[in-house]
C-alpha positions in Angstrom: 84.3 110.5 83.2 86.4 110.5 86.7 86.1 113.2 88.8 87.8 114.4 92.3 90.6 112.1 91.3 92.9 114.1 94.2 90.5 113.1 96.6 91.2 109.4 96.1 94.6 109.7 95.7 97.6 108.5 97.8 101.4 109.9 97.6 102.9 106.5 99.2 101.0 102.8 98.8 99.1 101.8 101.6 100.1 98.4 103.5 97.5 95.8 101.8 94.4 94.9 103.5 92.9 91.5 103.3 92.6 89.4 100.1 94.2 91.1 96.9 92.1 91.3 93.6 94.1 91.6 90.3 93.0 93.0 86.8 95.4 92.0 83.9 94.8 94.1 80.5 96.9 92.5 78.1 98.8 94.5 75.3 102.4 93.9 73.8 103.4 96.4 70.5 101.4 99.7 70.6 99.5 99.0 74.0 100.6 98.0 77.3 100.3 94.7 79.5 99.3 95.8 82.9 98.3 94.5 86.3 96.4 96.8 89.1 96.2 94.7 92.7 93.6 96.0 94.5 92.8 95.0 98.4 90.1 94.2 100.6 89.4 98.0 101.3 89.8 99.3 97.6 93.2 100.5 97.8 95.5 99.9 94.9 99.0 98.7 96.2 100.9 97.6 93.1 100.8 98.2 89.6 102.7 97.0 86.5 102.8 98.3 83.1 105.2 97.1 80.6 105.1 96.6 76.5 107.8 95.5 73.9 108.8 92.5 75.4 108.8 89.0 74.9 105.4 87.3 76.2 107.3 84.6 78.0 108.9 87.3 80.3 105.5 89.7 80.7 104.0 86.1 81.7 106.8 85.0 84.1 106.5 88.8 85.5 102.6 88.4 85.9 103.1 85.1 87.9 105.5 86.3 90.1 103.2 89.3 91.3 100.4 87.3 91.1 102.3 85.0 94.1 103.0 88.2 95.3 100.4 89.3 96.7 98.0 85.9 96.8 95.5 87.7 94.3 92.8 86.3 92.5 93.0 87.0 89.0 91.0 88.4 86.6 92.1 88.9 82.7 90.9 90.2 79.6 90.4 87.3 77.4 89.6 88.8 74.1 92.1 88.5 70.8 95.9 87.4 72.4 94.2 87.5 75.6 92.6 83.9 75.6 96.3 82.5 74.4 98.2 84.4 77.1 95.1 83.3 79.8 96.1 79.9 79.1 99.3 80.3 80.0 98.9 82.1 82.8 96.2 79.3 83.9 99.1 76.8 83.9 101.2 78.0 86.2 98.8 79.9 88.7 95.5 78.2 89.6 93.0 81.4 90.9 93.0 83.2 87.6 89.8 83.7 85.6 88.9 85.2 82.2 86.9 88.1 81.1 85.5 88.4 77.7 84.9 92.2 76.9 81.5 92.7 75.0 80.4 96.5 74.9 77.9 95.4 77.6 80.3 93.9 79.8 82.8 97.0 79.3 79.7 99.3 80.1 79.5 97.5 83.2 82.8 97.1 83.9 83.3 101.1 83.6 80.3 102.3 84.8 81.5 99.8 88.2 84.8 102.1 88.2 83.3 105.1 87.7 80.6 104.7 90.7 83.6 103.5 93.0 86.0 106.2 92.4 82.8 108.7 92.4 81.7 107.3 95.6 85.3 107.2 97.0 85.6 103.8 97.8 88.6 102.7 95.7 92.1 104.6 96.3 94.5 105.2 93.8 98.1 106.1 93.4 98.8 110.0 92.8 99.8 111.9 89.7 103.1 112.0 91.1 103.2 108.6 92.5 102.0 106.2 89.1 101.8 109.2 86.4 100.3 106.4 83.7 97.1 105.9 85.5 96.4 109.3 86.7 96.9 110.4 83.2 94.6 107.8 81.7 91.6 108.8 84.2 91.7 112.1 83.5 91.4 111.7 79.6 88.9 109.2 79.4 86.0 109.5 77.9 82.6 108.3 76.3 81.1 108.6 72.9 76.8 108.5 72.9 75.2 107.3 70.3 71.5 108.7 70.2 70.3 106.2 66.9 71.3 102.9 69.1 71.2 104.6 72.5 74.4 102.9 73.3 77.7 104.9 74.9 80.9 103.9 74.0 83.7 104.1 76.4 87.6 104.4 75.8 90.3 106.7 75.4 90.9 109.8 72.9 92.9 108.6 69.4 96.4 108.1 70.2 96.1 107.8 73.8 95.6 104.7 76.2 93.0 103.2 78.2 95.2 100.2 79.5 95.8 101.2 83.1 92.0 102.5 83.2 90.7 98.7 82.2 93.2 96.9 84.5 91.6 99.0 87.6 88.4 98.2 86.3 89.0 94.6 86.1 90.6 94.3 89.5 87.4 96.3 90.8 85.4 93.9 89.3 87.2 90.8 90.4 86.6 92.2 94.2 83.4 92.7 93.8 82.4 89.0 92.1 85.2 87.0 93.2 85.6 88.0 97.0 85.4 84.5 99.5 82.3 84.5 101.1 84.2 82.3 103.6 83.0 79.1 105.2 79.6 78.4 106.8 78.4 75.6 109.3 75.4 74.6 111.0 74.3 72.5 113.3 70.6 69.9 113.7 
């Protein structure tokens, strides 16, 4: 699905430019909680990715790089999701909710895959975040020619949780960006 990944690929993260999106893909026992900041320019300049540990200290973790970096927010919402959203609502006030439907992941993924395509969003190298890399190169799609619908995710016993928490940071930059403030005069 994600080609020239080299080509968009840094050995050392850049200094952060401008506001700071977030994407928060949630996951505790088999998958993984993780958190891709993004910046103005596309660049990714942190990423966390933990599992097997109590939800008060992911949360507390999430917070803390949320403050971090000043980022707007964005979370997946479905199953634990809307529980853990809540709490993460309470103690930091520019965090939103995504609800994943197979048309919102289509758009969600198809947004990624244009923007790494195209360049525009920089990611850590193989050598530098391995989990990510690793993720974009194996995933993949399933077409269904009865419904005409494609399926996106990763091969069975493999993860897709760095690849959604990119794709919800992208997404949070691209609907949730300030406009910033406008006057006029009579």
């Amino acid at each position: 699905m994600f080609t020239n990944l080299d080509l968009n690929s840094f050995e050392k993260y850049p200094q952060k430019q401008g506001q700071i999106y977030a994407g928060i893909d949630l996951g505790r026992h088999e998958d993984y909680t993780v958190i891709t900041c993004i910046d103005a320019t596309g660049n990714v300049i942190d990423v966390y990715r933990t599992n097997k540990r109590e939800w008060r200290v992911i949360i507390d973790e999430l917070i803390t790089i949320l403050n971090q970096h000043k980022a707007i927010g964005l979370v997946e919402v479905n199953s634990i999701g809307d529980v853990i959203f809540e709490q993460l609502k309470n103690k930091y006030k520019d965090i939103h909710p995504f609800s994943t439907t197979s048309k919102s992941k289509q758009e969600l993924i198809e947004g990624l895959i244009l923007d790494l395509n195209e360049g525009t969003i920089g990611i850590p190298s193989k050598n530098l975040f391995n989990p990510l890399y690793q993720e974009l190169e194996v995933f993949t799609y399933d077409y269904n020619p009865k419904t005409r619908s494609i399926k996106y995710g990763h091969p069975t016993g493999l993860h897709d949780d760095c690849v959604i928490s990119l794709a919800l940071a992208n997404y949070c930059k691209k609907t949730k960006h300030k406009k910033g403030k406008y006057s006029y005069m009579i």
